[in-house]
N, C-alpha and C positions, 0 to 999 in steps of 0.2 A: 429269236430276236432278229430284226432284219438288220442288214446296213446301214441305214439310216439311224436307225436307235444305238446301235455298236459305237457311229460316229460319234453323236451326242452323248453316250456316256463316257467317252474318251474325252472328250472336251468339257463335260460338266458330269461327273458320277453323279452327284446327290440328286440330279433328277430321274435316276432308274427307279428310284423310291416314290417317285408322281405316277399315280393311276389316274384314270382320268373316264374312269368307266361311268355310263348312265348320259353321256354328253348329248342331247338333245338334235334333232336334224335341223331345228330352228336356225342353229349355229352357223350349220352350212351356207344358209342364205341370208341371213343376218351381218352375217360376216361378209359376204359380198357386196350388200347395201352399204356397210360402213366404207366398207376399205372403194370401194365405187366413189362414193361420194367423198370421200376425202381426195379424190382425183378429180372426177369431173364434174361436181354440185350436186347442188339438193336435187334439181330436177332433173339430173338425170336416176338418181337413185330411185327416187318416190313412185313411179309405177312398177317399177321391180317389187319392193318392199307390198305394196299393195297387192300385188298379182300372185307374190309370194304364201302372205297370208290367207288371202283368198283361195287358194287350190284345194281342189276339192277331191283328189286322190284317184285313182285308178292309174293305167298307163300313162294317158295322158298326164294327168297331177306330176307321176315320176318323173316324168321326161324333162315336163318345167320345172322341176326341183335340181336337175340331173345339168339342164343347162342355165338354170342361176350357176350354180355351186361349180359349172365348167366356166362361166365368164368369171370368177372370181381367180380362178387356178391361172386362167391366160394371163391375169395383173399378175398374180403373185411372183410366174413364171417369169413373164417380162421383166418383173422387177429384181428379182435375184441374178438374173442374168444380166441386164445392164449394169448391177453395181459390179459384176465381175470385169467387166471389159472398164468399167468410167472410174473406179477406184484401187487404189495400192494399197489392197487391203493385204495383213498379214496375221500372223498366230493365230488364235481361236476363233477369232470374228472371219478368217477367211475361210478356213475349215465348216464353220458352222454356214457362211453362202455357200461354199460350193454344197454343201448338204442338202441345204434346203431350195436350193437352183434343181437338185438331181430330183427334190422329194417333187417337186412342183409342177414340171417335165410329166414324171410319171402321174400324177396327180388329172392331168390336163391327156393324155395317153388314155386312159382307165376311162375315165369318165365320157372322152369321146364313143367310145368303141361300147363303152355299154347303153348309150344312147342309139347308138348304129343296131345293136342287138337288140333294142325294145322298138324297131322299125319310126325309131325319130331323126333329126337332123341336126347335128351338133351346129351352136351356133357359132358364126364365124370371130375371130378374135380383137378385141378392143383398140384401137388406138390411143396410146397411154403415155400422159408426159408425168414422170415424178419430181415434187417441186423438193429436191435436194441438193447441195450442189458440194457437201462435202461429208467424210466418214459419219460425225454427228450429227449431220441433220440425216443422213441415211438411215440409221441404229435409231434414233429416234421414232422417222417414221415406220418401218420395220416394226418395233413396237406397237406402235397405234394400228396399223395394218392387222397384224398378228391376233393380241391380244383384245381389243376393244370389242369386235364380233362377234371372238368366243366365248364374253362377260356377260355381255350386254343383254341375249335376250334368252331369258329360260322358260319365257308364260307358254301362252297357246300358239300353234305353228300347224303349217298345213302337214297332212301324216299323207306318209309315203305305202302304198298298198305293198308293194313286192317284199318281201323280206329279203331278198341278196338284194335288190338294191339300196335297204335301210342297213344291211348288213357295210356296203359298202364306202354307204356317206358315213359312218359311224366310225369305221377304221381312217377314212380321211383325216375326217376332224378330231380324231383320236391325236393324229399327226401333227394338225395345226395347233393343237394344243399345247404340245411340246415345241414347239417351233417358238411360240409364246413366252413359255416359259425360257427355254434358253435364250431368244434375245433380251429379255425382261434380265436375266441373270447377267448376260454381256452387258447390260447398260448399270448395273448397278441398283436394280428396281429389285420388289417383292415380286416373287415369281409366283404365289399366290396370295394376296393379300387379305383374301374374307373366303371363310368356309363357304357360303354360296354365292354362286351369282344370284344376280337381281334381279327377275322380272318385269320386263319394258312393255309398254305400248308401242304401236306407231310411232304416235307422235313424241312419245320421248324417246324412245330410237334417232329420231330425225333430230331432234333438238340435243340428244348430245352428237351428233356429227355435224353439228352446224361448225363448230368451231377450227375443225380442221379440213374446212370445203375451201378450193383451191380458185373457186370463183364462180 
C-alpha cells in the first residue's frame, strides 16, 4: 500500500474496501476535458476531447494521451496547492489536500519524464483561475473536478499501444478515483452511487460540462 492510500484509509477506512479495477484510459482524458472546461469553457476543451478521441495509437497516439492526461495533473496540482496556501483548512479535509497536492505533484513528475522517455515534449502548464472563494465552494468543485471524468465516459476511447504506458494511466486513474471518492465522502455525497458508469458521446460529454463552464 503506498502513502497515499495509508493516508486515505486513516482519514476514511471504508474506502480500503473500493477497487476500482478494469478503469478505462478513456477516464484519463475525459476527465481532463471536464475538469478543463469547467475552468476555461467549451471551447477551449472541444479540440482536446476531439483530438483525444480521434488517436489513432502507436508512440505518437501515447504521447498525446500522455500530455492530455499531463495537462489535467498541472490543474489538479495547481488546484490542491492553491487551496493549501488560500484556505484554513483543518482535520480531514486538510489531511486529505495535503494528500492529494502530494498525489498530484507526483502525478505531473511521472508523466512528464515518461513522455521525456517515449522521445515526446511534455507540454508546458496551464494558466488556471479556480472560481472558488471559500472551504464550500472548494470541496464542491473538488468533487465535480474529481468525480465527473472518472463517471462520465466508459464507451469507445483512443487505445494506448505500449502496455507500461497503459500500465501507468491505469495506476493514475486508479488514484483519481479515490480522490473521488473520498472528497465525495468529505462532502456528504455517495461515494459510488450506480454500479456502472455511463457511456457518453462527445456531445454529451460536452453537454453535461456545460453547466459548470466558468465562461
Amino acid at each position: 500500500m503506498t502513502d497515499s492510500n495509508k493516508q486515505i484509509e486513516m482519514i476514511h477506512p471504508e474506502l480500503t474496501a473500493i477497487e476500482v479495477d478494469g478503469t478505462e484510459r478513456s477516464d484519463v482524458l475525459l476527465k481532463g476535458a471536464l475538469a478543463a472546461g469547467a475552468i476555461f469553457g467549451l471551447g477551449a476543451i472541444s479540440p482536446f476531447v476531439k483530438g483525444a478521441i480521434g488517436a489513432t495509437g502507436g508512440k505518437k497516439g501515447d504521447i498525446e494521451v500522455l500530455n492530455y492526461a499531463l495537462t489535467l495533473e498541472y490543474l489538479e496540482s495547481a488546484f490542491y496547492n492553491e487551496a493549501k496556501k488560500k484556505l484554513n483548512l483543518s482535520g480531514n479535509l486538510k489531511e486529505l489536500v495535503d494528500t492529494f497536492a502530494t498525489d498530484e505533484d507526483a502525478h505531473v513528475k511521472a508523466l512528464a519524464q515518461t513522455i521525456r522517455d517515449l522521445g515526446g515534449k511534455p507540454v508546458k502548464a496551464p494558466k488556471v483561475e479556480f472560481p472558488y472563494s471559500d472551504t464550500a465552494g472548494f470541496t464542491a468543485l473538488a468533487e465535480t473536478i474529481e468525480n465527473v471524468g472518472v463517471s462520465a465516459y466508459n464507451g469507445a476511447a483512443p487505445k494506448i499501444s505500449s502496455k507500461e504506458v497503459l500500465e501507468a494511466a491505469g495506476s493514475i486513474v486508479q488514484v483519481e478515483a479515490r480522490h473521488a471518492a473520498a472528497i465525495a465522502l468529505q462532502n456528504g455525497s455517495d461515494p459510488a452511487p450506480d454500479a456502472f458508469d455511463k457511456t457518453m458521446t462527445e456531445a454529451q460529454v460536452l453537454k453535461a460540462v456545460q453547466p459548470f463552464l466558468a465562461g
